[in-house]
N, CA, C and O atoms as CSV, one atom per row, in Angstrom:
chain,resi,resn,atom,element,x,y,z
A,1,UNK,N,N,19.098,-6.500,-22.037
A,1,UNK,CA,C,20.007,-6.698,-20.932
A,1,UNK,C,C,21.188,-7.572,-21.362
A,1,UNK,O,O,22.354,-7.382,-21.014
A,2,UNK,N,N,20.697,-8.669,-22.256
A,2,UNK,CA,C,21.766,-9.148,-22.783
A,2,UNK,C,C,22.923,-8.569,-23.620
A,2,UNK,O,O,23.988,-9.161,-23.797
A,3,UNK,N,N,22.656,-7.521,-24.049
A,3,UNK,CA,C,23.697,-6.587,-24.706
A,3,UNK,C,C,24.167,-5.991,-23.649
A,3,UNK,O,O,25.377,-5.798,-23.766
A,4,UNK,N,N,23.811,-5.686,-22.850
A,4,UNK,CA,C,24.829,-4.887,-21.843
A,4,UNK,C,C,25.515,-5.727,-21.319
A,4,UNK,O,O,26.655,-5.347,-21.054
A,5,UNK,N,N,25.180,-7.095,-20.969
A,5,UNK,CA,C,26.349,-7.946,-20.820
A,5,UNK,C,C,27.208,-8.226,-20.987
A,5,UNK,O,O,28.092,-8.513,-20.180
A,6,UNK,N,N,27.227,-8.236,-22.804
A,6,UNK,CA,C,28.205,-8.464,-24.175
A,6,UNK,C,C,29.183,-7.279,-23.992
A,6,UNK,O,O,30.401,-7.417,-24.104
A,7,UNK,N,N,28.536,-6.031,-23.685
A,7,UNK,CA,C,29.690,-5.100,-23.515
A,7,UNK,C,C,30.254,-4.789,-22.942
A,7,UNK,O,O,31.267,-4.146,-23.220
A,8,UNK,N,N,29.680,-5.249,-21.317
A,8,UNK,CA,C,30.934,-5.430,-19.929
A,8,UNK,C,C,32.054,-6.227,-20.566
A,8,UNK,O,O,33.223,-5.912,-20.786
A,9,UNK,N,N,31.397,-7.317,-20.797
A,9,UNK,CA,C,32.601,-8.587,-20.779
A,9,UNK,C,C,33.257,-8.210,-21.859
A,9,UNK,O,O,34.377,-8.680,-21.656
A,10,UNK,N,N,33.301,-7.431,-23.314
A,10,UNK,CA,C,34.183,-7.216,-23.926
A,10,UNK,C,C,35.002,-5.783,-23.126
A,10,UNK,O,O,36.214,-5.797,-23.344
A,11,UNK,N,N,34.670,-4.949,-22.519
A,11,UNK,CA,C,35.030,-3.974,-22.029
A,11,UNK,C,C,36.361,-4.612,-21.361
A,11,UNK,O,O,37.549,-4.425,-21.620
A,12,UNK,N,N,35.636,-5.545,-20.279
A,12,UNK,CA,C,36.544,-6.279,-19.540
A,12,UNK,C,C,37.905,-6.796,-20.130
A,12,UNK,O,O,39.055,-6.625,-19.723
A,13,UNK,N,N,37.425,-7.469,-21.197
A,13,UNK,CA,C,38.754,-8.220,-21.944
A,13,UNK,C,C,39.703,-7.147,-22.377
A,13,UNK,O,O,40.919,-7.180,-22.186
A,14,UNK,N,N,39.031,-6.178,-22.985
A,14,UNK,CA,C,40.039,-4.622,-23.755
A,14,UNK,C,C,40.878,-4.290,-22.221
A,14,UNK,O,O,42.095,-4.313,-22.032
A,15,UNK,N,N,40.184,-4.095,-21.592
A,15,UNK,CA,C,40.854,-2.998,-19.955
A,15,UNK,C,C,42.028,-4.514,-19.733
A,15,UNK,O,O,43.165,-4.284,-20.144
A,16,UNK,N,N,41.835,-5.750,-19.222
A,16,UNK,CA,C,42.630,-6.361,-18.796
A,16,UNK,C,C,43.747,-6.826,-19.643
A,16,UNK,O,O,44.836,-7.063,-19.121
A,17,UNK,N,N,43.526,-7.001,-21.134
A,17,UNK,CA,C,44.321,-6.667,-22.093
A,17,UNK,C,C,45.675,-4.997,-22.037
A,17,UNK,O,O,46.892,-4.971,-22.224
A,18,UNK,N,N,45.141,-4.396,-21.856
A,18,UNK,CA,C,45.117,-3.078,-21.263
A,18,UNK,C,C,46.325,-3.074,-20.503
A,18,UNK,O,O,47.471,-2.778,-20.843
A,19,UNK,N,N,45.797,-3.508,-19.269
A,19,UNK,CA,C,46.431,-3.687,-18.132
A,19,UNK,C,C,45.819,-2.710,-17.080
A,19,UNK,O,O,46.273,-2.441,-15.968
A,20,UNK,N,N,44.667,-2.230,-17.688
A,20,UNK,CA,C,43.320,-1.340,-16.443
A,20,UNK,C,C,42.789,-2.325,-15.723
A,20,UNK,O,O,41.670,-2.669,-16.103
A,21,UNK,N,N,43.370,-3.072,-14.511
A,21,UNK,CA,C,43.061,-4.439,-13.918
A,21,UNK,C,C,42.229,-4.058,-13.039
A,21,UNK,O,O,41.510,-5.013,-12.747
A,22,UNK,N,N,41.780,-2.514,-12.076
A,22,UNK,CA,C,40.652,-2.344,-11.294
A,22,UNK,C,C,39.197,-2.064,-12.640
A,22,UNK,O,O,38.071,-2.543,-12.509
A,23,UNK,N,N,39.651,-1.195,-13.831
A,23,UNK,CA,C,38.509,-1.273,-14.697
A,23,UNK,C,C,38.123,-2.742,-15.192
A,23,UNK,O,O,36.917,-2.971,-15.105
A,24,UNK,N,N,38.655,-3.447,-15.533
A,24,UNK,CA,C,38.910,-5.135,-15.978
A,24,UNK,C,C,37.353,-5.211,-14.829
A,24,UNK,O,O,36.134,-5.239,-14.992
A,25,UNK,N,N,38.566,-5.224,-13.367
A,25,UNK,CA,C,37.202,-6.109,-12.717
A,25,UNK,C,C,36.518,-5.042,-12.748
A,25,UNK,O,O,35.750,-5.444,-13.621
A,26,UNK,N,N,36.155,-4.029,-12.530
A,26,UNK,CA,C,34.451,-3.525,-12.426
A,26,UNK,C,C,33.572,-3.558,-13.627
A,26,UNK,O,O,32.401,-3.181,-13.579
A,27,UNK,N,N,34.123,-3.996,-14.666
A,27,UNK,CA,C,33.061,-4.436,-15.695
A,27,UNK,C,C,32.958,-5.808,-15.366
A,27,UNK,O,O,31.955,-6.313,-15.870
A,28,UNK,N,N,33.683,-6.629,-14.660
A,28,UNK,CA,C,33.605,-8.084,-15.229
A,28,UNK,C,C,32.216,-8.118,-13.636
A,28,UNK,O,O,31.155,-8.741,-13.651
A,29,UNK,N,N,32.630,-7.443,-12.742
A,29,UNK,CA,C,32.123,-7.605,-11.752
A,29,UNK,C,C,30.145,-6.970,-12.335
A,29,UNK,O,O,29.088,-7.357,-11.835
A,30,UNK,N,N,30.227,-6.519,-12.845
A,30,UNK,CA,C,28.772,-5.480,-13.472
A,30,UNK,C,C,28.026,-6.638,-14.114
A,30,UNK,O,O,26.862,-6.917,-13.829
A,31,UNK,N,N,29.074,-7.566,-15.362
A,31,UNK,CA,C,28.573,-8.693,-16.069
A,31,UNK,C,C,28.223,-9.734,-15.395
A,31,UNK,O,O,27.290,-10.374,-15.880
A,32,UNK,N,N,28.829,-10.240,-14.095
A,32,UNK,CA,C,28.376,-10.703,-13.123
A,32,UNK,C,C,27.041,-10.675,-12.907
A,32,UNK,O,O,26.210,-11.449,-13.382
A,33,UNK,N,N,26.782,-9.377,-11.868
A,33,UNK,CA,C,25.367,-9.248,-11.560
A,33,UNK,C,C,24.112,-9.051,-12.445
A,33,UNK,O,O,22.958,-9.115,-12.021
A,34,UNK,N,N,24.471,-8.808,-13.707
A,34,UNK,CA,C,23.555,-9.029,-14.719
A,34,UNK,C,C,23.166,-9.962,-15.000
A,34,UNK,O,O,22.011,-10.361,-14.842
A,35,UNK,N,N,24.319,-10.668,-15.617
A,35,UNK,CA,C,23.577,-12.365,-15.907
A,35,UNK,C,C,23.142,-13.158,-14.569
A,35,UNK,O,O,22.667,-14.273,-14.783
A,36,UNK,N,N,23.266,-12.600,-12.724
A,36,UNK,CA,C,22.406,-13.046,-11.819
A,36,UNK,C,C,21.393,-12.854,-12.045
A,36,UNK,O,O,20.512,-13.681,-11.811
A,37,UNK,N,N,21.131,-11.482,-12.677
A,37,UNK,CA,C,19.649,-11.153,-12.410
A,37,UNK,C,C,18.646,-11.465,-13.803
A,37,UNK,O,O,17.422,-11.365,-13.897
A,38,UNK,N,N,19.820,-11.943,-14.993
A,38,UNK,CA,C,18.905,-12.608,-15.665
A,38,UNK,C,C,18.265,-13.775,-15.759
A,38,UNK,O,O,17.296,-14.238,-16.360
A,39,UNK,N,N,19.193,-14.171,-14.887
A,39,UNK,CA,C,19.235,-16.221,-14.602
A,39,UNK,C,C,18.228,-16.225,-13.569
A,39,UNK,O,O,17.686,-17.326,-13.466
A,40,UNK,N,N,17.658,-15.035,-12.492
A,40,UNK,CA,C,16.732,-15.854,-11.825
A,40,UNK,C,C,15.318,-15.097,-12.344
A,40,UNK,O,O,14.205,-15.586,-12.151
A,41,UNK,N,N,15.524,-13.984,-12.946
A,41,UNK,CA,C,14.207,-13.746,-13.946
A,41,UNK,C,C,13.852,-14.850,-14.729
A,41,UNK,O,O,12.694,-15.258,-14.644
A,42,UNK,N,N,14.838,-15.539,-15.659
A,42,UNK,CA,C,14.711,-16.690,-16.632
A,42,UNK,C,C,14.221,-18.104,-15.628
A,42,UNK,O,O,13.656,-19.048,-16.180
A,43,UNK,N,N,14.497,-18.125,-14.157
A,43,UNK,CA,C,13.863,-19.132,-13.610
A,43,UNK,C,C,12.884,-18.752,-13.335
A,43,UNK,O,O,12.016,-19.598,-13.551
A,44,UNK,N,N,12.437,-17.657,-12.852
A,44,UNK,CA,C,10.959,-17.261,-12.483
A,44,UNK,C,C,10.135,-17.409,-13.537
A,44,UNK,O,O,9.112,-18.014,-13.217
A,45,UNK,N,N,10.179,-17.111,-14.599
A,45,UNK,CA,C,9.181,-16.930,-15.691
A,45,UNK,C,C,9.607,-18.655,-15.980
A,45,UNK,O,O,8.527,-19.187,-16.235
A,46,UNK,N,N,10.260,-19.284,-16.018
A,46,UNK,CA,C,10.246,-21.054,-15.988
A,46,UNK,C,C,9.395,-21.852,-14.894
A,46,UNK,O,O,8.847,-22.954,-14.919
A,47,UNK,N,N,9.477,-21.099,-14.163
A,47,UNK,CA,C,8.336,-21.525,-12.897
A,47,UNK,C,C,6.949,-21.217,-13.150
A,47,UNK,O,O,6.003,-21.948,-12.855
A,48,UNK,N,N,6.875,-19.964,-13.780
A,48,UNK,CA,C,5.522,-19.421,-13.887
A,48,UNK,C,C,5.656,-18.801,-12.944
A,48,UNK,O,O,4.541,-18.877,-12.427
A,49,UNK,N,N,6.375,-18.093,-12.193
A,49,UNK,CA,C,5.897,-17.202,-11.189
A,49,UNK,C,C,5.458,-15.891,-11.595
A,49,UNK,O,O,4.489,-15.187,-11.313
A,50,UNK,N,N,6.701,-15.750,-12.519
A,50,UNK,CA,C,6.202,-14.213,-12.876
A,50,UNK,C,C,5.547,-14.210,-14.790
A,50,UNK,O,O,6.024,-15.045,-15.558
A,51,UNK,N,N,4.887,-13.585,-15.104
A,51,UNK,CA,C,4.537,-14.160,-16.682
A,51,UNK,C,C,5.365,-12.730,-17.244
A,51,UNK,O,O,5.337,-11.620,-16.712
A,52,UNK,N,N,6.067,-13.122,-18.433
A,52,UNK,CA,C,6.460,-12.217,-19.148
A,52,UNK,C,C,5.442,-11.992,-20.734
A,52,UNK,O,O,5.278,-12.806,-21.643
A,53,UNK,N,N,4.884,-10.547,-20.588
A,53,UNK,CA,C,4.247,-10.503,-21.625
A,53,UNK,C,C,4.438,-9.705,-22.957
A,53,UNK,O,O,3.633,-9.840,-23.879
């Protein structure tokens, strides 16, 4: 998941470089919700709620 991150946010930088400023944000917006949903997986399994095996 972390690679798909890496490639929004470079996507992002190329498009807004670019000047593709609605593509810009819908990758930056994608990298967003990824690293949400890695940050509260990474707290859950810090809690012990969920065990990653």
């Amino acid at each position: 998941m972390i690679k798909w991150i890496l490639i929004l946010l470079v996507a992002a930088a190329v498009f807004g470089l670019l000047g593709f400023g609605r593509l810009s944000g819908a990758a930056l917006t994608g990298a967003k919700l990824l690293i949400g949903i890695v940050l509260v997986l990474f707290l859950l399994a810090l809690l012990g709620i969920i065990a990653i095996a």
